[in-house]
TORZAMI-82929 format. One line per field, with one value per residue (C-alpha): residue in three letters; residue number from 1; x, y, z. Coordinates in nm, 3 decimals. Example, Ala and Ser with C-alpha at 12.3 -4.5 7.8 and 13.67 -1.06 7.14 Angstrom:
<mibas>
dovo <- ALA / SER .
pafi <- 1 / 2 .
x <- 1.230 / 1.367 .
y <- -0.450 / -0.106 .
z <- 0.780 / 0.714 .
</mibas>
This chain:
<mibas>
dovo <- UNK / UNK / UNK / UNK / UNK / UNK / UNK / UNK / UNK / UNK / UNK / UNK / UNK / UNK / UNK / UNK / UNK / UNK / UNK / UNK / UNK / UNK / UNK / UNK / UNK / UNK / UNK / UNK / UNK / UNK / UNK / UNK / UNK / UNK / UNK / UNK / UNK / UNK / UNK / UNK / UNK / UNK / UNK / UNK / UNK / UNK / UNK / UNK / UNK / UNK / UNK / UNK / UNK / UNK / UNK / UNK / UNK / UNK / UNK / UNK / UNK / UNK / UNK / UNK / UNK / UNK / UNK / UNK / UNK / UNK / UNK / UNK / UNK / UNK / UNK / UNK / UNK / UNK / UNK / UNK / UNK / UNK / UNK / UNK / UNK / UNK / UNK / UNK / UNK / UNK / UNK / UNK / UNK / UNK / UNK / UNK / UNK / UNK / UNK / UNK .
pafi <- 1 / 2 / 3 / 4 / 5 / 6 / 7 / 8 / 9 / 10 / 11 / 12 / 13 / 14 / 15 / 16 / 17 / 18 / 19 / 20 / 21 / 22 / 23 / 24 / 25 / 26 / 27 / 28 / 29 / 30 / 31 / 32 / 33 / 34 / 35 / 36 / 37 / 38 / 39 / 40 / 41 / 42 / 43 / 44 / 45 / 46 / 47 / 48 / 49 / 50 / 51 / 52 / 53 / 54 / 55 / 56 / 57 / 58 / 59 / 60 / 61 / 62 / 63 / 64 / 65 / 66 / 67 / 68 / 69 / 70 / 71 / 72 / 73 / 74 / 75 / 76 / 77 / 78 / 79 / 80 / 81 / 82 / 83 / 84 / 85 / 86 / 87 / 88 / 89 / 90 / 91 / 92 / 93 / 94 / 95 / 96 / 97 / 98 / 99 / 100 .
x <- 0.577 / 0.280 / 0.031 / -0.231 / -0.494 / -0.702 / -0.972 / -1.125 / -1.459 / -1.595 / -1.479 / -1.229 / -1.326 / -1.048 / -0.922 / -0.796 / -0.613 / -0.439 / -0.339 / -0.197 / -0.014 / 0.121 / 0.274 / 0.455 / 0.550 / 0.729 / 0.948 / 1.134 / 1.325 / 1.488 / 1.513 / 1.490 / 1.476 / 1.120 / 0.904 / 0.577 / 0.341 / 0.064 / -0.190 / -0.485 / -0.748 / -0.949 / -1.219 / -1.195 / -1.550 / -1.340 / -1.135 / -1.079 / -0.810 / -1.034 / -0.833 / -0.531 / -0.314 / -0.099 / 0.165 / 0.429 / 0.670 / 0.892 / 1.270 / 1.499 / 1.601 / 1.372 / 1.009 / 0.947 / 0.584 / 0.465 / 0.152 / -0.032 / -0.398 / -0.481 / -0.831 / -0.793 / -0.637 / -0.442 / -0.287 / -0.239 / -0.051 / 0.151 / 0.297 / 0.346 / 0.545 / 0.757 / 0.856 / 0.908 / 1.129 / 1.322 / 1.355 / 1.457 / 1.730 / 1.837 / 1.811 / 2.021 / 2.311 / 2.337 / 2.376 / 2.621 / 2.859 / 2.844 / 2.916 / 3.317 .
y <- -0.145 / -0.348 / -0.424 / -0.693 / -0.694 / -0.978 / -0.962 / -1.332 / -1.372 / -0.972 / -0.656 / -0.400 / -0.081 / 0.213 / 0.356 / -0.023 / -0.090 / 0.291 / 0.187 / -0.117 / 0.053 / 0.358 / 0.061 / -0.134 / 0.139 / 0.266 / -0.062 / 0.051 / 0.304 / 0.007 / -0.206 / -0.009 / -0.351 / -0.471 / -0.603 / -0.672 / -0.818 / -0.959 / -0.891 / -1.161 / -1.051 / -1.279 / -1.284 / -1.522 / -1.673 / -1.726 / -1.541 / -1.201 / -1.170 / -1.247 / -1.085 / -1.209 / -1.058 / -1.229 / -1.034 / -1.240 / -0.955 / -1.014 / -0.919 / -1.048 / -1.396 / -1.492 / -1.443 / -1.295 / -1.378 / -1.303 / -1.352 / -1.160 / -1.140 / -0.898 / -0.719 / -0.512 / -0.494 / -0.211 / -0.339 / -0.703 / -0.486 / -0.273 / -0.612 / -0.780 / -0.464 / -0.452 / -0.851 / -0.771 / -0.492 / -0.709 / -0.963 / -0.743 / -0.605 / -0.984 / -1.006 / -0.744 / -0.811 / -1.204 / -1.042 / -0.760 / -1.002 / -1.242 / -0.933 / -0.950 .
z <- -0.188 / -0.356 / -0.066 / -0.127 / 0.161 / 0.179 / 0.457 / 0.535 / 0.578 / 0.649 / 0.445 / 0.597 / 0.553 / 0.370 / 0.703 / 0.775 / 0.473 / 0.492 / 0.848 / 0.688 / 0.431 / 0.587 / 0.909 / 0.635 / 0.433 / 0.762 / 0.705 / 0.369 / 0.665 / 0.765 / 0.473 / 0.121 / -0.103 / -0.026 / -0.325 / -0.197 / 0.073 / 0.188 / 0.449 / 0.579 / 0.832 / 0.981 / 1.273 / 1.495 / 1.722 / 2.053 / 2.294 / 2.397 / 2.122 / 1.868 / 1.559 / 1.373 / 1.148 / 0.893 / 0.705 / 0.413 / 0.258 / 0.010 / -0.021 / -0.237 / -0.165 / 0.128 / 0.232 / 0.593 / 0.764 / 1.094 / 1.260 / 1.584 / 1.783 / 1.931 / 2.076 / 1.723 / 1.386 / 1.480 / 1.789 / 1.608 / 1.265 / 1.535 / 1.646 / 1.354 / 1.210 / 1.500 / 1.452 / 1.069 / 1.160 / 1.365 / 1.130 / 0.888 / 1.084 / 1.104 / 0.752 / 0.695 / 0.881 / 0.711 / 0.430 / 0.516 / 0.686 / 0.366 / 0.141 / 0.124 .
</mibas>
């Protein structure tokens, strides 16, 4: 899957973005069809969970986004990939039960 990583406002280092990729490359196991996706880090001033993780993937025929803080990037991507995966699973059973 194409991966763009866009980090808002301070530069994530290469161990970051090959966390990213290998978590949402661990989604194709449960949906093979995905064309791309999106990633936005950003630091925010307040709170203990001060980083939040956006992810947008695209499948065919819909977009799916979700969005998590956390204390790091790695617990915040954890989350979002597990709310992707079940979204996914949603996803495909809509379309296997509209499938005559």
């Amino acid at each position: 899957m194409r991966l763009r990583v866009h980090s808002i406002h301070f530069d994530a280092d290469r161990k970051l973005i090959d966390f990213i990729q290998q978590k949402l490359d661990k989604l194709h196991t449960f949906y093979d069809r995905l064309v791309g996706g999106e990633v936005f880090l950003r630091l925010n001033n307040e709170g203990v969970k001060n980083k939040t993780v956006e992810i947008r993937i695209s499948v065919p025929g819909r977009k799916l986004f979700a969005k998590e803080q956390a204390r790091s990037f790695e617990v915040a991507v954890d989350l979002a990939t597990d709310a992707l995966r079940s979204q996914l699973d949603r996803f495909k059973t809509r379309i296997q039960t509209k499938r005559p």
